[in-house]
Every structure is written in C-alpha cells, then in structure tokens.
C-alpha positions as a Markdown table, in Angstrom:
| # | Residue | x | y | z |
|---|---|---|---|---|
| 1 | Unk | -29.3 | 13.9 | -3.2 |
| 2 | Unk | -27.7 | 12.3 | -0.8 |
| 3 | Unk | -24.0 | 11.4 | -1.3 |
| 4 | Unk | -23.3 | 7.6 | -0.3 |
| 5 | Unk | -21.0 | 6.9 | 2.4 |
| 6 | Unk | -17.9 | 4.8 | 2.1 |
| 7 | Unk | -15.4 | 3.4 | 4.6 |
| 8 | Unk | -11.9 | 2.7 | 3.5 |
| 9 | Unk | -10.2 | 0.1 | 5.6 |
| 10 | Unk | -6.4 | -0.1 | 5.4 |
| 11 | Unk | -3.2 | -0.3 | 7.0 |
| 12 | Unk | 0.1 | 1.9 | 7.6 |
| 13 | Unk | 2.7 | 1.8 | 5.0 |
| 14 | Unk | 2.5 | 1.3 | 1.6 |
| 15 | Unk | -1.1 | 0.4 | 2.1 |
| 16 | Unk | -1.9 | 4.1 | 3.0 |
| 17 | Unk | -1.2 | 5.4 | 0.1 |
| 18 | Unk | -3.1 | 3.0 | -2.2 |
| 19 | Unk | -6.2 | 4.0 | 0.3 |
| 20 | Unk | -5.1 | 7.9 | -0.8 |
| 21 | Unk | -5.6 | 6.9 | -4.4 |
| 22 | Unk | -9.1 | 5.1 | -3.6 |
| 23 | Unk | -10.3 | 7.7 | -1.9 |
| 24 | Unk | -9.5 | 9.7 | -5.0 |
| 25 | Unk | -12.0 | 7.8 | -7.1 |
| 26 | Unk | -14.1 | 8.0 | -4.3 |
| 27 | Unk | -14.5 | 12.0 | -4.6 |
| 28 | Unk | -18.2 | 11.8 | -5.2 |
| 29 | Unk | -18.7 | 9.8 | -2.1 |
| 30 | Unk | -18.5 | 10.6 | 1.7 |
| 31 | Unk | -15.2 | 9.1 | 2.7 |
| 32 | Unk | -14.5 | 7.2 | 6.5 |
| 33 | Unk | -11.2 | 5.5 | 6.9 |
| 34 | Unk | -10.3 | 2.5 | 9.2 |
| 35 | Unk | -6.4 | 2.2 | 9.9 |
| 36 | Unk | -4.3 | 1.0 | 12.2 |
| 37 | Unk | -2.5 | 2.5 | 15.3 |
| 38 | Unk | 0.7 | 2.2 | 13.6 |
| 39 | Unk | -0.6 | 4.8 | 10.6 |
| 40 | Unk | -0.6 | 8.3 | 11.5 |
| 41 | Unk | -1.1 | 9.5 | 8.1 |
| 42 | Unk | -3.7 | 12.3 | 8.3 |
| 43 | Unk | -6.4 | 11.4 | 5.8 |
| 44 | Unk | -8.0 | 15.0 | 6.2 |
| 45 | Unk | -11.8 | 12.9 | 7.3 |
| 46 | Unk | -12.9 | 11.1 | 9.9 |
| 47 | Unk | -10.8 | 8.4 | 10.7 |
| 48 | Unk | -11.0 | 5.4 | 13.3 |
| 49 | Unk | -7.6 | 3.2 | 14.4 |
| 50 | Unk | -7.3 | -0.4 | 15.3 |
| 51 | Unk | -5.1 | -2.7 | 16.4 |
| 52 | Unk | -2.3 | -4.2 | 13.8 |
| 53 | Unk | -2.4 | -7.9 | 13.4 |
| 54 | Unk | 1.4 | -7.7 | 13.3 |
| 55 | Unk | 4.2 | -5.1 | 13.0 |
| 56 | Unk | 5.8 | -6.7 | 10.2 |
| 57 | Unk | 6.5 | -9.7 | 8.3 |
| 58 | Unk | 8.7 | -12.0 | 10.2 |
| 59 | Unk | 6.0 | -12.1 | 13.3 |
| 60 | Unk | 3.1 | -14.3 | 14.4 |
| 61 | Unk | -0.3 | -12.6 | 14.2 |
| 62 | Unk | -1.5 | -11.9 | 17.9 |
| 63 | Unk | -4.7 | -13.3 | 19.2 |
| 64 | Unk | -5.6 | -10.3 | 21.2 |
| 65 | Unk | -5.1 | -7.9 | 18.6 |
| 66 | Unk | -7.1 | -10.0 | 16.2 |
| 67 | Unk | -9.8 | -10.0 | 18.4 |
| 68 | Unk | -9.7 | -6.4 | 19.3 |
| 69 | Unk | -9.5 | -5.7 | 15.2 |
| 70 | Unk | -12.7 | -7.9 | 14.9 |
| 71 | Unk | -14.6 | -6.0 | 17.4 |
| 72 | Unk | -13.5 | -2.8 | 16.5 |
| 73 | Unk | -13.7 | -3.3 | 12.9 |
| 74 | Unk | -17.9 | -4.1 | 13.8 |
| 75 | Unk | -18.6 | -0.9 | 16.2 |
| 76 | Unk | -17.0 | 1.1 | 13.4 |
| 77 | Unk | -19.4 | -0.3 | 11.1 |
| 78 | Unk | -22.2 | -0.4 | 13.3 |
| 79 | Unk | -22.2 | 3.5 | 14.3 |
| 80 | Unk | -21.1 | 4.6 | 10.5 |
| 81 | Unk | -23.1 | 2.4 | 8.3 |
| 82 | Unk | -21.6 | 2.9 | 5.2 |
| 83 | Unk | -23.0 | 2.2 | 2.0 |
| 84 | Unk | -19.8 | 0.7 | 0.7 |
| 85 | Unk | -16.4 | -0.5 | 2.2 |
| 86 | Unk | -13.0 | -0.8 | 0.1 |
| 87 | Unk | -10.8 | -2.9 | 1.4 |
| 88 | Unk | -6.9 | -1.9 | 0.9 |
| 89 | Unk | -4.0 | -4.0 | 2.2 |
| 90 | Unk | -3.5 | -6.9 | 4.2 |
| 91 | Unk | -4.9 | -8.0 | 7.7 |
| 92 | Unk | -7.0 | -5.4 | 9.2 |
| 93 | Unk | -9.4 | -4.4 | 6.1 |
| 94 | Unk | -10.4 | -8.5 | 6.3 |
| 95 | Unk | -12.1 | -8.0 | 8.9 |
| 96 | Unk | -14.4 | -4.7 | 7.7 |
| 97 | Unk | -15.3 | -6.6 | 4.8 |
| 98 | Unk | -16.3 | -9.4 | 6.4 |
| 99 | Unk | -18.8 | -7.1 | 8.3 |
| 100 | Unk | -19.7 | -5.3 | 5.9 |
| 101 | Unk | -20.9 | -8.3 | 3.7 |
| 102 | Unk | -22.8 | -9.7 | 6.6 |
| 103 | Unk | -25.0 | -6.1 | 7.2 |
| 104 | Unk | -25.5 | -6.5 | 2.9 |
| 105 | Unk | -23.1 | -3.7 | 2.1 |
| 106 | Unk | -21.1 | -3.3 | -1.0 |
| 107 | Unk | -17.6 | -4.6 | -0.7 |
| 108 | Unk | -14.6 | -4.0 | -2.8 |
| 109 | Unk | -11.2 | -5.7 | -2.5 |
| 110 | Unk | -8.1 | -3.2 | -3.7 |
| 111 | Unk | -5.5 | -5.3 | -4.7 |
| 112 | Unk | -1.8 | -3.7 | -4.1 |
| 113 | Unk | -0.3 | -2.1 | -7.4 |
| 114 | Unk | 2.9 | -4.3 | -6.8 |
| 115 | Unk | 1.4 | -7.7 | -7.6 |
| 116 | Unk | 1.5 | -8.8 | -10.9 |
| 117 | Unk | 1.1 | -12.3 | -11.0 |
| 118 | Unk | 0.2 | -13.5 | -7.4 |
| 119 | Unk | -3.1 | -12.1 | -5.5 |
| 120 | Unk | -2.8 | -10.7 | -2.2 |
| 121 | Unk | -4.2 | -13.4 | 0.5 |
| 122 | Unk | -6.7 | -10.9 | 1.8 |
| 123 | Unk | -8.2 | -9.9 | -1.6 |
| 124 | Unk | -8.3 | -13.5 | -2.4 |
| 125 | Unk | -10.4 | -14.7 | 0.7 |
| 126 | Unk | -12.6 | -11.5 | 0.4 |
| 127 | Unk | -13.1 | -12.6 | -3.4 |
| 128 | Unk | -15.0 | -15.3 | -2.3 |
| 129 | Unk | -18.0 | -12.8 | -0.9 |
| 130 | Unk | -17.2 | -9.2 | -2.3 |
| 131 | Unk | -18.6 | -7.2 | -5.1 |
| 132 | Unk | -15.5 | -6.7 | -7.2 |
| 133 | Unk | -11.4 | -7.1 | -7.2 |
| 134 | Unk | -9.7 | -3.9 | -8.3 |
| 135 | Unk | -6.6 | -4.6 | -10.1 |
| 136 | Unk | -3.8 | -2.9 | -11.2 |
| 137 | Unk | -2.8 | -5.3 | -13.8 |
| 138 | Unk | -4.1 | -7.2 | -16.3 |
| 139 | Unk | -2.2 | -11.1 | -15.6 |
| 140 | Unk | -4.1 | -11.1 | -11.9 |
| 141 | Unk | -8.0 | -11.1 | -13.6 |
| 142 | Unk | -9.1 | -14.5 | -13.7 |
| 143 | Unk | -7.1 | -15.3 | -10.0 |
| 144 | Unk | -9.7 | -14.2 | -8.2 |
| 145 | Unk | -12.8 | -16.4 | -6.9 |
| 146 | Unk | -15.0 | -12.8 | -7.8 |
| 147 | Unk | -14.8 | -10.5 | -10.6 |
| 148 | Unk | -11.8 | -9.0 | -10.9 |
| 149 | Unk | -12.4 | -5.5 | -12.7 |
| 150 | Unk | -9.3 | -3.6 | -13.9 |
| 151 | Unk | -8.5 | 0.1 | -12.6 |
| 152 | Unk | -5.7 | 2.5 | -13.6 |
| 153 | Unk | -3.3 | 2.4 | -10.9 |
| 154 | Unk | -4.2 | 5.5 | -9.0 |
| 155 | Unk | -1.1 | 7.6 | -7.1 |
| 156 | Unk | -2.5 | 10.6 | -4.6 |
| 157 | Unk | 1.0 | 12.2 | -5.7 |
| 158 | Unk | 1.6 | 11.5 | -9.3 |
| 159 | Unk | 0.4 | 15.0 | -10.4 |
| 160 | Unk | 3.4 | 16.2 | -8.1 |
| 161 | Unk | 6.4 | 14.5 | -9.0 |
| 162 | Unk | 7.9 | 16.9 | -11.5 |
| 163 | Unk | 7.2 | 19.3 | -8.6 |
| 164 | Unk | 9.3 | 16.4 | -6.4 |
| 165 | Unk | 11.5 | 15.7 | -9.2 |
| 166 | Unk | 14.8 | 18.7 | -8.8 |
| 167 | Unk | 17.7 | 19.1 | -11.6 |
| 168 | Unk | 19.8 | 20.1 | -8.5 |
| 169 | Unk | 20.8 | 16.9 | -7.2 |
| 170 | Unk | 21.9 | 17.2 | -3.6 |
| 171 | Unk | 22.3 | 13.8 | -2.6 |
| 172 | Unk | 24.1 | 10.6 | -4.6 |
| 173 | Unk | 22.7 | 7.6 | -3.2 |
| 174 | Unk | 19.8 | 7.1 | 0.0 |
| 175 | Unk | 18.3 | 3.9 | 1.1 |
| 176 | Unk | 14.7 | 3.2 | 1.4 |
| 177 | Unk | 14.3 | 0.2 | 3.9 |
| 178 | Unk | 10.7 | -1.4 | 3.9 |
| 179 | Unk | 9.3 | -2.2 | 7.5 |
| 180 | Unk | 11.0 | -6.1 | 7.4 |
| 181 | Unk | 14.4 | -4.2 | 7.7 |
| 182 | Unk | 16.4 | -3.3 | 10.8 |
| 183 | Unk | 19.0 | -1.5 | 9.2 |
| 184 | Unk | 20.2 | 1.8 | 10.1 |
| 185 | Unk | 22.8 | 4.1 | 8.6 |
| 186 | Unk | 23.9 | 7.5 | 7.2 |
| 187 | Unk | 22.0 | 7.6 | 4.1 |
| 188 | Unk | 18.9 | 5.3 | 5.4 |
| 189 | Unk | 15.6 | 7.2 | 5.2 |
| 190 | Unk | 13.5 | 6.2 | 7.8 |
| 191 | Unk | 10.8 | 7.8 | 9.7 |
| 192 | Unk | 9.6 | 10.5 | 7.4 |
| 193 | Unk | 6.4 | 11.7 | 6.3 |
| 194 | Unk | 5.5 | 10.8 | 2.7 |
| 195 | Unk | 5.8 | 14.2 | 1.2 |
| 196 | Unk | 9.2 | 14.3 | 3.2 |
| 197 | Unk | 10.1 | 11.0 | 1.4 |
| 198 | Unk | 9.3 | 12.2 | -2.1 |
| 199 | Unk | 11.2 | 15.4 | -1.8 |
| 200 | Unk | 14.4 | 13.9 | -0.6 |
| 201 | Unk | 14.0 | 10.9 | -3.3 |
| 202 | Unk | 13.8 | 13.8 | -6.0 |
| 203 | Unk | 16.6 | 15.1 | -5.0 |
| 204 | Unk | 18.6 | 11.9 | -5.2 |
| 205 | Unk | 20.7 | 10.5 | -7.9 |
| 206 | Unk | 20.8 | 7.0 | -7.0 |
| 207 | Unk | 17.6 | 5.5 | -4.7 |
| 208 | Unk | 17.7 | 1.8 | -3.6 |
| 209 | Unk | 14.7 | 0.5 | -2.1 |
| 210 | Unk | 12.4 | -2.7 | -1.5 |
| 211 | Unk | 9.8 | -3.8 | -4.5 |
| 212 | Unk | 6.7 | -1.7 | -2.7 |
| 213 | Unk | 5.3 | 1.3 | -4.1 |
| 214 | Unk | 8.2 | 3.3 | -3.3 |
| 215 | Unk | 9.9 | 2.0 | -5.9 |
| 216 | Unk | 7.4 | 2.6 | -8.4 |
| 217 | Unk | 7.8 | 6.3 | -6.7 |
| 218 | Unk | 11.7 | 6.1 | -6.9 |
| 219 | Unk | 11.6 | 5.2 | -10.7 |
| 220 | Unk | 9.7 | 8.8 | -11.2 |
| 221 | Unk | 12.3 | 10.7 | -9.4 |
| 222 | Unk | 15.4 | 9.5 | -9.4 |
| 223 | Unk | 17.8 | 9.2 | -12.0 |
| 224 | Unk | 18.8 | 5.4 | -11.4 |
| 225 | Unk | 16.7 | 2.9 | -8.9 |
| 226 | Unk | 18.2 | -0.4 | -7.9 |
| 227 | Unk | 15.4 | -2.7 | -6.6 |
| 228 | Unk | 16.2 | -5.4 | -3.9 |
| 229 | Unk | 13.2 | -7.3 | -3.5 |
| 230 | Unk | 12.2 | -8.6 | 0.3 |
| 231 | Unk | 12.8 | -12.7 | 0.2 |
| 232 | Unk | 10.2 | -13.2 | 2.4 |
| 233 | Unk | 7.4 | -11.3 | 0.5 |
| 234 | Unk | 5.0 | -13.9 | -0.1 |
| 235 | Unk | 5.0 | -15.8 | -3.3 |
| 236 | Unk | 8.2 | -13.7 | -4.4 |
| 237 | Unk | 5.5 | -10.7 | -6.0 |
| 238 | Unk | 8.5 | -8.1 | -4.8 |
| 239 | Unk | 10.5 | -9.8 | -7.7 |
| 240 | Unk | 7.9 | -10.2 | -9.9 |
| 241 | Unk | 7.2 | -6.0 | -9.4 |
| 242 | Unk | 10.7 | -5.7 | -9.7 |
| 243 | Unk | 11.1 | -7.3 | -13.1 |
| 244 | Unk | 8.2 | -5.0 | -14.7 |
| 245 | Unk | 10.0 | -2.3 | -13.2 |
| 246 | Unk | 13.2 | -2.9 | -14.9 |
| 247 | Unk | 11.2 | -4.4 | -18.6 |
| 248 | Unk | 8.9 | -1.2 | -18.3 |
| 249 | Unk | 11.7 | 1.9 | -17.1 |
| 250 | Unk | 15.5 | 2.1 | -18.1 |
| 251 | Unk | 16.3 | 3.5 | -15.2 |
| 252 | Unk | 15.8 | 0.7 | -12.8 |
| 253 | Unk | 18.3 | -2.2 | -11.9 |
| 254 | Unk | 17.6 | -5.6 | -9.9 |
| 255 | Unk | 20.2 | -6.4 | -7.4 |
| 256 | Unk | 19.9 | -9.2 | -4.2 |
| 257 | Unk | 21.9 | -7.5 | -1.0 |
| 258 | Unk | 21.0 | -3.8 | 0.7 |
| 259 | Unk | 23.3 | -4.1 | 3.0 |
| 260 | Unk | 26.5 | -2.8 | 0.7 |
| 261 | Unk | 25.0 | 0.2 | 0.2 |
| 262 | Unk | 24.8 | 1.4 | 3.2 |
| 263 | Unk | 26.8 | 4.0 | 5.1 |
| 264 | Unk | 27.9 | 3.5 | 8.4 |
C-alpha cells in the first residue's frame, strides 16, 4: 500500500524541534517539510525554505516576505500534493494550511508545548478550517474554534537526555537567550546546533533561559534552572509555562532580569 504523504510546515527555533517530534508520530507517513530560510536544521527528507514573516518579536511583519511565503507556500503544495499538512509554529505554516484546506487536504494545527492557558494565534485562526488542534495540555481544549485533541508532548531528544545529562559538571552557570535577546557575553550560548546545546546544558550546573522549550530541556539536565520569561511573549504564556515548570520540577526557579547573570 501506498504510504500517505505529509508536509510539515514550520519555522526555525523552538518550532523546529516540535516539527522533529511530529514527524515522529508521523513515522508511518512520507514526510516533506516546509521551513524557513532562517532554519538550517537538517530534517534528514526533502525539505523546501521560505521566507520568514519576521526575524523576531519586536518587528513588523514584511509585505514582501508575506507574499513570497504565500506563493511559495502554494508551489510547494502544488508540485507535492500531500495528503495531509501539520502545521507547527507561528507565521509561515498559516499559510500551508490555508492551501492545503482549499485543495481539500487534511489539516492539523500543532499547538507549542509551552502554552498552557492561551492558544497560539496561528493555531487559533487555522481552528476555524482545520481537522484537529494538537495540544500539549489539557486547560487549552475547549479554546479552540475546532476540536482540540490532546497528544503527549513529543521531544525528538527525550530518549537522550541521560545520555546528555553528565555527573561531571564542567560548567557552573550558561545563558540561554531566546531570539528577542541581544545580549552577548562569556557564558551566553548562542549559535549552536541543538545536539551542541543539549550537551553543554548537561554539563551545566546552573542554566538560565527564556520560558521556550529549552527550558523544559534545561529542567532535564541541569541541576537548577532559573526561568526568566520574555515580557513581550504574547498573552504572558512564557510565565504561564514558567509557573508549571516550577509547580511541576523542584529544580526550577522564576526570576524577572537576565541581564545579572551574565559574564562580561
């Protein structure tokens, strides 16, 4: 038989790695993925790159690049012809979906693992058309114009992070920045591949990071997290992540200012 053929639209960053976990699930299925320029994660398939709406944010969305994402996002779709598209992240995977309803495909919004009480915008509008809402958590079904269907919260690396995780620890405290953050400094880890990332976190006493899926990774591997949530994510769902964090692991602590840990 046949296997079905599914595109998985998403974004760099944190994004990425959700997409990494859907194409997981999606084992039984031929996989295409649709990213951005700004990703270079190697998805080991076929993979097509668009324009980003915007690099982070604090920016306006650019005209051009939306219209080059909406066009792209249609030859992509056109020439593949999936049977199904997942939608992961923000901006870009709108516009796949969109298609993809139009051309009667099956379409399924992937909601980030760090909201807990607030939907993402894009899985919100796409829940007015799409198939289903994956969820990571149960206080987001029922926010949702669509179903909203529950899944595990799937984690391409959570089988290695006792292989990640060392008893040696070489390091006392690193920084993880989130893409918002200009910051720069001794022990800032910028700029690494995600494997990279783990390692060093696993090594690491003390991690302080953003409320993204890092620090659901850092929680794993280090021996204490502190969790500054971004101000400016929308509807504060950094802080709301960051409280489960610190009700759900006793390892993790919620602070306000990343700058004072910083080495310069």
């Amino acid at each position: 038989m046949t296997k079905k053929k599914a595109l998985i639209a998403t974004k760099a960053g944190g994004h990425s790695i959700k997409a990494l976990g859907v194409k997981e699930k999606l084992k039984d299925r031929k996989i295409i993925v649709l990213t951005d320029t700004k990703d270079s994660r190697d998805y080991g398939v076929k993979t097509y790159r668009t324009e980003r709406l915007r690099t982070n944010l604090k920016e306006w969305f650019s005209p051009l690049s939306i219209l080059k994402n909406i066009f792209k996002s249609l030859k992509v779709i056109l020439k593949e012809n999936p049977d199904e598209i997942y939608c992961c992240g923000a901006n870009n995977s709108f516009f796949a979906g969109f298609w993809g309803k139009l051309f009667w495909k099956k379409v399924v919004a992937v909601e980030a693992n760090n909201r807990i009480k607030s939907p993402s915008k894009t899985p919100k509008m796409l829940s007015w058309f799409c198939d289903e809402v994956w969820v990571s958590h149960q206080e987001l079904k029922g926010k949702y114009r669509g179903k909203a269907v529950k899944k595990k919260m799937v984690h391409p690396f959570a089988e290695d992070f006792e292989k990640f995780r060392s008893k040696n620890k070489e390091f006392d405290l690193l920084v993880v920045p989130s893409s918002v953050d200009s910051i720069g400094g001794k022990n800032v880890l910028k700029g690494l591949e995600h494997e990279e990332l783990l390692e060093k976190m696993g090594k690491t006493k003390k991690i302080v990071t953003r409320g993204g899926i890092t620090s659901w990774e850092a929680v794993h591997l280090a021996d204490e997290v502190i969790v500054i949530p971004v101000k400016e994510s929308h509807e504060n769902h950094q802080q709301d992540f960051a409280e489960w964090l610190e009700k759900k692991f006793d390892n993790v602590k919620i602070e306000k200012n990343i700058e004072k840990y910083v080495e310069t």
